[in-house]
C-alpha positions as CSV (number, residue, x, y, z in Angstrom):
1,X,-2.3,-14.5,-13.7
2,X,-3.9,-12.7,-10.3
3,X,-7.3,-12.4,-10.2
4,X,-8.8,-9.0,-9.6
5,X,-11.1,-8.7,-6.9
6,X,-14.7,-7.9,-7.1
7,X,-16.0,-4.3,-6.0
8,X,-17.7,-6.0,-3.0
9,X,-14.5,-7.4,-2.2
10,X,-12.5,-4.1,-2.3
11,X,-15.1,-2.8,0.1
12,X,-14.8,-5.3,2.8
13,X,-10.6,-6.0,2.5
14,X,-10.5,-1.5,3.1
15,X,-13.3,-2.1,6.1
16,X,-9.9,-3.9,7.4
17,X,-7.0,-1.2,6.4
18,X,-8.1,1.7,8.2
19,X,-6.9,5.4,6.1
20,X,-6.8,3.7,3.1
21,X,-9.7,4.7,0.2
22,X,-9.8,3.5,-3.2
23,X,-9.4,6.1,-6.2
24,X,-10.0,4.1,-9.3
25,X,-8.0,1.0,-9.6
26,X,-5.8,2.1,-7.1
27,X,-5.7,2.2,-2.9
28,X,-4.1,4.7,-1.5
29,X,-3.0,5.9,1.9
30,X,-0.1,9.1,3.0
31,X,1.6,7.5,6.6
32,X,3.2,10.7,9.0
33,X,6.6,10.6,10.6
34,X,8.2,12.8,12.7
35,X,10.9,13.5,10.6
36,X,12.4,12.7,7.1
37,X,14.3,10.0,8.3
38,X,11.6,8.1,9.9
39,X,9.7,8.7,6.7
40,X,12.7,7.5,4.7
41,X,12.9,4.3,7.4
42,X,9.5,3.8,6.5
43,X,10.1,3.6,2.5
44,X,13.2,1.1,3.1
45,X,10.8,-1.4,5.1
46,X,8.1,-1.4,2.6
47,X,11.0,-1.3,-0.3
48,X,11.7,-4.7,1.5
49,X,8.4,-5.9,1.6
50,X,7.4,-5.1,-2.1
51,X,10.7,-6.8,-3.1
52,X,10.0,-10.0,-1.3
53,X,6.5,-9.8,-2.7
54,X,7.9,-8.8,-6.2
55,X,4.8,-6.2,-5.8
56,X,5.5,-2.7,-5.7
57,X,3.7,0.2,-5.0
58,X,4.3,3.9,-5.8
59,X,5.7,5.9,-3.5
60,X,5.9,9.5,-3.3
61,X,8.1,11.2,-0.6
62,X,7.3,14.8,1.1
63,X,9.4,15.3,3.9
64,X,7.4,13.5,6.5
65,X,5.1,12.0,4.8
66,X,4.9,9.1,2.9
67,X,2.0,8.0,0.2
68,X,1.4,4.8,-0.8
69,X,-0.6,3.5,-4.1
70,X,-1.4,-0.2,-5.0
71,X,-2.7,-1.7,-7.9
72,X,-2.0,-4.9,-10.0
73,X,-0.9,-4.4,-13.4
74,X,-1.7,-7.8,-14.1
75,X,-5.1,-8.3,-12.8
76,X,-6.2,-4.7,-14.4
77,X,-7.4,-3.6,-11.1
78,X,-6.8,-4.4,-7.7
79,X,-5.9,-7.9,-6.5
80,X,-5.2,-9.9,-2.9
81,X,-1.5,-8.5,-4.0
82,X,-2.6,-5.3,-2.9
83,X,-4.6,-6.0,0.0
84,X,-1.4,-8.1,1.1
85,X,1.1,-5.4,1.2
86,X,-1.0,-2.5,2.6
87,X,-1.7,-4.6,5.5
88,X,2.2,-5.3,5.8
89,X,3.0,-1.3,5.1
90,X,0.3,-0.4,8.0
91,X,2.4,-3.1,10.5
92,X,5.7,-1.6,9.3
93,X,4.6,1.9,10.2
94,X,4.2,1.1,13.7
95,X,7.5,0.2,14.1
């Protein structure tokens, strides 16, 4: 079982993922490319990530952009799960 984190601790792990805001029990965050490819590029890297993490987020595609939204089904909220993988999406969008 994860443990979902605490409202306080929401607040201070998005102080450290800049663009992403919480909506419910969700974080979410839309990335820009310059083109669909380098969004699609994008969506393989963290398709890799959420598979090594067996976490995955929903992803919804518009040309060049790419949104993200976390939560853990498990924990009934957000987790460190979450916190984890946004941090590893922002580092795989600057490549």
């Amino acid at each position: 079982m994860v443990d979902k984190l605490s409202n306080d601790e929401i607040a201070k792990a998005l102080e450290t993922l800049p663009g992403w805001s919480r909506e419910g029990d969700e974080i979410r965050k839309q990335y820009s490319f310059n083109d669909f490819l380098g969004s699609i590029a994008f969506v393989n890297a963290v398709a890799k990530l959420a598979e090594d993490a067996q976490h995955h987020p929903d992803i919804t595609i518009n040309y060049n952009k790419v949104s993200l939204a976390l939560t853990t089904h498990d924990a009934g909220g957000l987790s460190e799960r979450d916190v984890a993988l946004a941090s590893r999406a922002d580092a795989a969008a600057k490549h």
